[in-house]
PLY file of the C-alpha trace (Angstrom):
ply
format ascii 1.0
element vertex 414
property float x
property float y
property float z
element edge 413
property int vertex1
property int vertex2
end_header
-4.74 34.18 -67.13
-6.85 35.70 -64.40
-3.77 36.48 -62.51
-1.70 38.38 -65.40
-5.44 40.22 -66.19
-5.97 42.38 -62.88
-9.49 43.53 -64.77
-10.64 40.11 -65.48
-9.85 39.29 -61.06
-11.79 42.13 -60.15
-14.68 41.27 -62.80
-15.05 37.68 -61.08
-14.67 38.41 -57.79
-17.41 40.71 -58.42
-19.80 37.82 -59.90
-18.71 36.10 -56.98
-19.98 38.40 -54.50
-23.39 38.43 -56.67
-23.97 34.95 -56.72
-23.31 34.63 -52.53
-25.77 37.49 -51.87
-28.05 35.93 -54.12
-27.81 32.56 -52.69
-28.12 34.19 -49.26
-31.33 36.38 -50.78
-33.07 32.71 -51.46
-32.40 31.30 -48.07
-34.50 34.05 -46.86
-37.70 33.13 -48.57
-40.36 32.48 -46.42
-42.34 29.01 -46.65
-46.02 28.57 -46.36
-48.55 25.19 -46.76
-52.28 25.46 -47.82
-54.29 24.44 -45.28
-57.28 22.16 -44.93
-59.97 22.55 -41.90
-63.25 21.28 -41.06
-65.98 23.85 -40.12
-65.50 24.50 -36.32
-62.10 22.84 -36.11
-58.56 24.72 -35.88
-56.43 25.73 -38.39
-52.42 25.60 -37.76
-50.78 28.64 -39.96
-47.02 28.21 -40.37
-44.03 30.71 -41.88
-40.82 29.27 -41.97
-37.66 30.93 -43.28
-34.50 28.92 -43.39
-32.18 31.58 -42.74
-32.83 34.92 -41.39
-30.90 37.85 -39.93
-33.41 38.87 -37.77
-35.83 40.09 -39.95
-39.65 40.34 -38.90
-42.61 38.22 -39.77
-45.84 38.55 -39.93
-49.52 36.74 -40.62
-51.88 38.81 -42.47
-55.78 37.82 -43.24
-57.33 37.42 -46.14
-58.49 40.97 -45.82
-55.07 42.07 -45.25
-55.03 42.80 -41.74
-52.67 42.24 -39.78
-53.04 39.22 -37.33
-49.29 38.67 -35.21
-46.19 40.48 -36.26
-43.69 38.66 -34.52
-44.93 37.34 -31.15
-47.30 40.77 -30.98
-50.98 39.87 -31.35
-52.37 43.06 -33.93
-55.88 41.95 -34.24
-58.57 41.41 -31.33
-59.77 38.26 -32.01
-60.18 35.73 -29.01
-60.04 32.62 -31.86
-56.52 33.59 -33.03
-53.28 32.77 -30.65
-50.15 32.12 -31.07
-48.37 28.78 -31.12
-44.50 29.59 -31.84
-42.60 32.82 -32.56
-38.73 32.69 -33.29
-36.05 33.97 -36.14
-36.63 31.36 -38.41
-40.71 30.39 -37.44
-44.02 32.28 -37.04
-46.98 29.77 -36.27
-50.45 30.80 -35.29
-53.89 28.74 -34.82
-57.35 29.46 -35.58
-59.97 27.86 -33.25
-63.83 27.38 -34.46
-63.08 28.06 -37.88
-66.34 29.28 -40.10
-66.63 29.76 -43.86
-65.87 33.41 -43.44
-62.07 32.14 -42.63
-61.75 30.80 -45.75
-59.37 32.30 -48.29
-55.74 33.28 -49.17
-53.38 34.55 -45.89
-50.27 36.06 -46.38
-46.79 35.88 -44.32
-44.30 38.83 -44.91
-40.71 38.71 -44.05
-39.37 41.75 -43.77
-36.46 42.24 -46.37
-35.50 45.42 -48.64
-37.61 44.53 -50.66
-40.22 42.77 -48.36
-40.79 39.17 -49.65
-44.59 37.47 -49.10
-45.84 33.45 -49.35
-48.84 32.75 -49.25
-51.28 29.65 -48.16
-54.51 29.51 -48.95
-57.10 28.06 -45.70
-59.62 25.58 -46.94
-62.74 25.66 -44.64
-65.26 22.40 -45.21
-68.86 22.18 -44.74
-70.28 19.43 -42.78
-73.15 17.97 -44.21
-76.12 17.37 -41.80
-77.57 14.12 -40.89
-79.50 13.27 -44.45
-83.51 12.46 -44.41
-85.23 10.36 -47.05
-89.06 11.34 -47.74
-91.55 9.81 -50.25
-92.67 6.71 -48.63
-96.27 6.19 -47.09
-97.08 2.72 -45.44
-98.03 0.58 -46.73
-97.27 0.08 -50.27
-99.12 -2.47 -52.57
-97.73 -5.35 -54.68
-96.64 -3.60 -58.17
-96.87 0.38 -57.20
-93.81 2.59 -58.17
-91.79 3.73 -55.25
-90.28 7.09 -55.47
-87.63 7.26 -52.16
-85.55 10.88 -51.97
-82.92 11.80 -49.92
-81.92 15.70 -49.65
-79.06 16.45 -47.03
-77.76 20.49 -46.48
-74.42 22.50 -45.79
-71.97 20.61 -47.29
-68.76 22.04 -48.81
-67.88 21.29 -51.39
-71.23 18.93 -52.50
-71.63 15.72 -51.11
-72.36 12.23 -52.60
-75.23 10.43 -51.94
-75.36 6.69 -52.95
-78.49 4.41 -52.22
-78.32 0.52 -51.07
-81.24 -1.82 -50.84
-80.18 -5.32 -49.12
-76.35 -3.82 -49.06
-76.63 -4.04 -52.57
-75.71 -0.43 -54.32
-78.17 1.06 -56.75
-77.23 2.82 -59.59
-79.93 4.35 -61.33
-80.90 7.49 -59.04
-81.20 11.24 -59.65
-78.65 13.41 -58.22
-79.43 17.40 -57.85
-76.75 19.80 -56.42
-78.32 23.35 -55.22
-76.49 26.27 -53.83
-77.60 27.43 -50.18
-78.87 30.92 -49.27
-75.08 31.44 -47.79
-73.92 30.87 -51.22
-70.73 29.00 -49.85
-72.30 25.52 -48.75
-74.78 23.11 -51.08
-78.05 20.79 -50.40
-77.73 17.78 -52.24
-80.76 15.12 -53.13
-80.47 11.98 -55.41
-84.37 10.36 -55.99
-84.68 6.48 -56.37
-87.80 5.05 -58.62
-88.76 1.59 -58.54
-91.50 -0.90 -58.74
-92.15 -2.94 -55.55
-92.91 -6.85 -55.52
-93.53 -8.84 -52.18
-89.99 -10.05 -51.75
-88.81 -6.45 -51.13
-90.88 -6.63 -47.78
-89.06 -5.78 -45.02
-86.43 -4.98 -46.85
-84.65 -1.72 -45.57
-83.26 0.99 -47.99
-80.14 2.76 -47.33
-78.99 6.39 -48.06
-75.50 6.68 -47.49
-73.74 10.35 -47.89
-70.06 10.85 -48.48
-68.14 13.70 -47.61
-64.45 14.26 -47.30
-65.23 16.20 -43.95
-66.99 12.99 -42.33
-63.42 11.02 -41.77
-64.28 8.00 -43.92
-67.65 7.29 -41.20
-70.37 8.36 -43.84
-73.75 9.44 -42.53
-76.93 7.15 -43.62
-80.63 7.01 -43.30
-82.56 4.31 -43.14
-86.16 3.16 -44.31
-87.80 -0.48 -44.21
-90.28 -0.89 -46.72
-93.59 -2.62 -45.90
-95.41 -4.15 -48.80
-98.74 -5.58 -48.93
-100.24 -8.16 -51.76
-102.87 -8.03 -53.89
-105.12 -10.93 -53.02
-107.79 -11.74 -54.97
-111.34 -12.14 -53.77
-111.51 -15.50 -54.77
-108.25 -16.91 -53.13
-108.25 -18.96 -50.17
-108.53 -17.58 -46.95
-105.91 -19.30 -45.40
-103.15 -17.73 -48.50
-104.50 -13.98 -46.63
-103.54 -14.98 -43.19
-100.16 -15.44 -44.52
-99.67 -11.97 -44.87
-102.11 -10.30 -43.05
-102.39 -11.33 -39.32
-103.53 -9.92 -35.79
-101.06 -9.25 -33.52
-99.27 -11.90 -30.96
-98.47 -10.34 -27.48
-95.75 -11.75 -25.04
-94.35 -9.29 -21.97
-90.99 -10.42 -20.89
-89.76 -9.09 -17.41
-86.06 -7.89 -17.07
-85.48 -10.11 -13.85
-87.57 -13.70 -12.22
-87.66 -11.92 -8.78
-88.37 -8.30 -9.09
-87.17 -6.90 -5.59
-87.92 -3.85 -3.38
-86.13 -1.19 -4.22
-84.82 -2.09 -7.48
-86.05 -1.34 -11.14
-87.98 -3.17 -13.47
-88.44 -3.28 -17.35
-91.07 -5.10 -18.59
-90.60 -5.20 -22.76
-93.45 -6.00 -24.71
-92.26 -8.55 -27.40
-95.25 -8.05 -30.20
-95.47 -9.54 -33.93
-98.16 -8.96 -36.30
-98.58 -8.07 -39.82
-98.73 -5.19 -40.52
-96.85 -4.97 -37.37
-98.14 -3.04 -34.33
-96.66 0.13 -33.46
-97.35 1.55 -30.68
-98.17 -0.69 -27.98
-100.45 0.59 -24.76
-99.45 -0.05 -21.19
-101.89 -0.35 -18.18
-102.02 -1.60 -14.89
-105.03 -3.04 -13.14
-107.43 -2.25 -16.35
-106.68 1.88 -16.06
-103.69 3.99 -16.28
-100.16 3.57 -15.09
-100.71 5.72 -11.68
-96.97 7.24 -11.33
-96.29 8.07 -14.58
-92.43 9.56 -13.56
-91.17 6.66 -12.06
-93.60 4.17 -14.63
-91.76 5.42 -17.84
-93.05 4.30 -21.40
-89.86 4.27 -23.84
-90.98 2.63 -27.28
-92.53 -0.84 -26.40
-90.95 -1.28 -22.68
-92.33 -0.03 -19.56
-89.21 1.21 -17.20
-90.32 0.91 -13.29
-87.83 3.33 -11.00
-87.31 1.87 -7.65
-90.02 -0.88 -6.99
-92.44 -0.74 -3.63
-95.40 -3.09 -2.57
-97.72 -0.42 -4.11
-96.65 -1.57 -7.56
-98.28 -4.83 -7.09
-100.88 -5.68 -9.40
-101.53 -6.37 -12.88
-99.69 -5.22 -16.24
-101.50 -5.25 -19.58
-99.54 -4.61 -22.81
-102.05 -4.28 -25.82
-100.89 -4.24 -29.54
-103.20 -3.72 -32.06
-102.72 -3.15 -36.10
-104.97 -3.01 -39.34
-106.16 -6.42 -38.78
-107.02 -6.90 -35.33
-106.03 -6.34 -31.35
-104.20 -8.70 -29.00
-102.81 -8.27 -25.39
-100.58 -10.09 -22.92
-100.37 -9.84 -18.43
-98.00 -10.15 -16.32
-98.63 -10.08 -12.67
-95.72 -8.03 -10.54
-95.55 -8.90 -7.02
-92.86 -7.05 -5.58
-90.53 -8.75 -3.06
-88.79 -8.28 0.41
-84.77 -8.53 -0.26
-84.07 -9.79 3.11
-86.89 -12.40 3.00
-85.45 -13.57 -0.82
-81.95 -13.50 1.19
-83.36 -16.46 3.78
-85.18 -18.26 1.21
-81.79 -18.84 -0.73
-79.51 -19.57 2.13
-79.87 -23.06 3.77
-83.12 -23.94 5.57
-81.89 -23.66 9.22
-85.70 -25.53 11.03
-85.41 -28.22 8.00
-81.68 -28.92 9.42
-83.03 -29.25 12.92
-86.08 -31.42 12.18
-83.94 -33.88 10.23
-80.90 -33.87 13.48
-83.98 -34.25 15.85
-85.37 -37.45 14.00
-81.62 -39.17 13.66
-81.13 -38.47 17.30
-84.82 -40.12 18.04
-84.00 -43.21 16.27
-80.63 -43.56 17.57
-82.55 -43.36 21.04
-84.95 -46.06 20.36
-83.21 -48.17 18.72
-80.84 -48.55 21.93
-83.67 -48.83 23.86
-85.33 -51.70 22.15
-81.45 -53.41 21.98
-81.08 -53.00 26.05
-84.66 -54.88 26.67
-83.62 -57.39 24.21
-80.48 -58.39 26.40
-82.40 -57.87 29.44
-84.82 -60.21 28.70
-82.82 -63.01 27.10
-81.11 -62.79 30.40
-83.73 -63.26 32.75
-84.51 -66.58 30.79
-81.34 -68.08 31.63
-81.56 -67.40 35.15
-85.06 -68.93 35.32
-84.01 -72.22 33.50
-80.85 -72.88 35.69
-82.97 -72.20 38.82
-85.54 -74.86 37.46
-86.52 -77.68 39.60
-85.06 -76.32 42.59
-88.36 -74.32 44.09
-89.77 -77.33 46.28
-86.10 -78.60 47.48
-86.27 -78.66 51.54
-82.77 -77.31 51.83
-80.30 -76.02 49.41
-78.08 -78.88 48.81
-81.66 -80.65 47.51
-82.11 -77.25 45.69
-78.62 -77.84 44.24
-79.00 -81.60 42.96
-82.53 -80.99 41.85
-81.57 -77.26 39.54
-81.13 -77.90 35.78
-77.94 -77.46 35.00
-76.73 -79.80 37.92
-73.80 -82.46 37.58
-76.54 -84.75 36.40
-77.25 -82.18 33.50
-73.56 -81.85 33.16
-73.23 -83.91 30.48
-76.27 -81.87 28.30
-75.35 -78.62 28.81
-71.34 -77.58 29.60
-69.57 -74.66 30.36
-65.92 -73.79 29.13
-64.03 -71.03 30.73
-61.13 -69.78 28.66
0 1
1 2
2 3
3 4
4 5
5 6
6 7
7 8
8 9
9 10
10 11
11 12
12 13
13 14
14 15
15 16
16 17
17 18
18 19
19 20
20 21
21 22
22 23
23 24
24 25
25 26
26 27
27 28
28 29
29 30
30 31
31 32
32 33
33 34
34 35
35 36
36 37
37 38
38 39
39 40
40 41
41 42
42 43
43 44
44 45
45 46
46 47
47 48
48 49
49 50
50 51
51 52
52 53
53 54
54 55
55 56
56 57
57 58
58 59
59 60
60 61
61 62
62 63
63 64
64 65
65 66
66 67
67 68
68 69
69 70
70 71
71 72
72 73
73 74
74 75
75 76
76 77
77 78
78 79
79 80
80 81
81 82
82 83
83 84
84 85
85 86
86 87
87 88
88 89
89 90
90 91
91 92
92 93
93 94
94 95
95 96
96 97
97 98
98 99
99 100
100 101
101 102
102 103
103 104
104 105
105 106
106 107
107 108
108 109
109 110
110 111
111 112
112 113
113 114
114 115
115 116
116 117
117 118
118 119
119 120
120 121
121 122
122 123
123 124
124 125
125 126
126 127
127 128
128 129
129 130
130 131
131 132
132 133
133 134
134 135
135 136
136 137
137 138
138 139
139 140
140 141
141 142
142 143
143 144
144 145
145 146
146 147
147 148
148 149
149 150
150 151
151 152
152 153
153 154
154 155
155 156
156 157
157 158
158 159
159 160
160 161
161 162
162 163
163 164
164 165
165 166
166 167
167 168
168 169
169 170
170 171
171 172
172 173
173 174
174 175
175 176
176 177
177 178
178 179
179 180
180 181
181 182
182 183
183 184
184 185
185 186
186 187
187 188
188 189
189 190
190 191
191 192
192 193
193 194
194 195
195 196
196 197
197 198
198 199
199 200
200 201
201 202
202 203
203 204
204 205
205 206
206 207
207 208
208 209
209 210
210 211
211 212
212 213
213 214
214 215
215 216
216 217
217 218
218 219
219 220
220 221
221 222
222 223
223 224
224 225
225 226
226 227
227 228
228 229
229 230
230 231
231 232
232 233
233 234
234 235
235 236
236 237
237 238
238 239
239 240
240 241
241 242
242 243
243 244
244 245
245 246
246 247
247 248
248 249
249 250
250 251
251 252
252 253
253 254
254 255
255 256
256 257
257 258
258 259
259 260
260 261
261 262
262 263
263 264
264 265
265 266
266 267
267 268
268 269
269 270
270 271
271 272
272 273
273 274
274 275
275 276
276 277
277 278
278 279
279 280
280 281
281 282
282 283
283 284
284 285
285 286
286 287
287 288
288 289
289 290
290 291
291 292
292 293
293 294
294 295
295 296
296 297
297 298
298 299
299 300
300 301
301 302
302 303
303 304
304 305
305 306
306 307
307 308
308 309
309 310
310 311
311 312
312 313
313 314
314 315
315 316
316 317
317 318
318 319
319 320
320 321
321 322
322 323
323 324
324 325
325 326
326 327
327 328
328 329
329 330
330 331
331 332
332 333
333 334
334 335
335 336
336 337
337 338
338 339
339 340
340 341
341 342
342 343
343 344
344 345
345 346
346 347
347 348
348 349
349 350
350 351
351 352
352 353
353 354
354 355
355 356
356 357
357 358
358 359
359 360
360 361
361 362
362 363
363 364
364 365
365 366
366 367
367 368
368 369
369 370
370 371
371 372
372 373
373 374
374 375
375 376
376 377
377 378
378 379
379 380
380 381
381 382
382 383
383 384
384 385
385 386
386 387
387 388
388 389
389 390
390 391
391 392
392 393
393 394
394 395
395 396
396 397
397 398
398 399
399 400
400 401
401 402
402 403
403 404
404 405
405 406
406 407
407 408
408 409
409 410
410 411
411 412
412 413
């Protein structure tokens, strides 16, 4: 049909021209993603265009000014830099990205007429490190506890969620408040209950949540310290259960402090209510070198230890219902002379070799003057008889041990 119609060829070779150069027009669209960025982090901008003749690109602010066209930086800004410039790809970064870098940016590609995608550059607020207010110590038996913790700069508003004993309570007040910037918010969420003696010691948890935190939420703490309400007439001893003087015990960081070394000394104190701060002393008055004798909390932290240290340490601790201390005496000792006392005892080694060899001595000694002797007895018995004999054939006949003896006393040779 198309063939015999020379009109009708023409006509759809000319719709097929205009659906190429349209399909051609759409590969030529430039591509953009919305971007997400935490307050001073850096934000990746990215332009893509699947095909392109080499036609320009550019970035453009949300004020509309110009920030790269092509690989040609337009706008002084030390933050901004470029990460890849080609046909098909324009990619900048944003370093230590504020809330004034939020909003829409634009990439143009260069076309007749000039096409533009946006992306839109999310900017979050971090929320800072929350406080909770409201509670004096100590609290009595059956008082209402009102616990509130506020937190600032967050963007969007954070949560706030409250835990007592890693148990989540539900019933709070939440308030959401603009800041002064009107781009962050200052969020507080106020807990009211009643207070018995079991929640003594317990410690109360504010927890805020905040897409910007990477699922590690920030969290204050509180432990709550309760007293009772004894009455007058209750036994004394049902008071010293919860109401008790202080017990001091100072625990050294090492047995053998040595000579050059450092020492902690941690004073380990209990009471009710419990004793905060301690006091350190040595030798009844102040710590004398008070930058190498550093107080942190309840441990005393000695720099480099020296004979003048010796002496003695007091750690007091005192509360509401009385005051109790603890010493330890520090005697500072010579490294080489803790070296000899550990290795083996060289003079002990001796003594002992010195005795063995003494023995060993006397005993063959007394052995040789046993022999001796038992010798000399023999001698004197075979010689008996023979002393008055006029000539030594007499001598001979007469001796014990003679032929006439021979019969007592015989001697085999083998």
């Amino acid at each position: 049909y198309y063939l015999k119609n020379p009109s009708s060829l023409r006509l759809l070779s000319l719709c097929a021209t205009l659906i190429l150069e349209n399909l051609s027009s759409q590969g030529q669209f430039p591509l953009t993603q919305n971007v997400t960025v935490v307050e001073g982090g850096t934000a990746i901008l990215t332009c893509r265009v699947d095909q392109n003749d080499n036609t320009s690109l550019q970035w453009s602010n949300p004020a509309q000014q110009t920030l790269y066209f092509d690989d040609k930086k337009a706008l002084r800004d030390n933050r901004i830099e470029l990460v890849r410039a080609s046909w098909h790809e324009l990619s900048i970064s944003v370093s230590d990205v504020s809330l004034s870098d939020e909003g829409q940016y634009t990439c143009s590609l260069f076309t007749m007429p000039v096409k533009t995608s946006k992306a839109y550059l999310t900017v979050l607020g971090v929320p800072e490190k929350p406080q909770i207010s409201g509670f004096s110590s100590p609290v009595m038996e059956g008082d209402l506890m009102q616990l509130t913790c506020k937190t600032s700069g967050s963007k969007p508003a954070a949560d706030i969620r409250w835990f007592k004993n890693d148990k989540e309570i539900k019933d709070v007040k939440y308030l959401k408040e603009e800041d002064a910037n009107r781009k962050t918010f200052t969020v507080s969420s106020t807990l009211d209950f009643r207070v018995d003696r079991s929640d003594d010691g317990v410690t109360v948890i504010c927890r805020v949540d905040h897409e910007s935190l990477n699922a590690t939420p920030q969290v204050a703490m509180q432990v709550l310290e309760i007293h009772c309400n004894l009455n007058i007439n209750h036994d004394i001893q049902l008071l010293n259960i919860y109401l008790y003087t202080p017990s001091v015990k100072i625990i050294p960081s090492t047995p053998f402090p040595q000579e050059g070394q450092p020492l902690i000394l941690t004073c380990e104190s209990k009471g009710k209510p419990l004793p905060e701060p301690v006091l350190w002393t040595k030798d009844g008055g102040e710590l004398p070198d008070p930058d190498r004798m550093v107080v942190s909390g309840r441990e005393l932290n000695i720099l480099f230890l020296n004979k003048t240290d010796n002496g003695t340490y007091r750690c007091e601790a005192t509360n509401t219902i009385g005051q109790s201390s603890a010493e330890y005496v520090l005697i500072v000792h010579d490294p080489n002379a803790l070296a000899g006392q550990t290795g083996p005892d060289h003079a002990l080694i001796g003594g002992i070799v010195a005795v063995v060899v003494f023995v060993t001595l006397c005993s063959i000694f007394l052995l040789g003057r046993y022999l001796a002797r038992h010798k000399g007895t023999y001698l004197t018995n075979e010689a008996k008889g023979a002393e008055d004999a006029p000539d030594a054939d007499t001598a001979i006949i007469n001796a014990e041990g003679s032929q006439v003896n021979a019969e007592e006393k015989k001697e085999y040779f083998i």
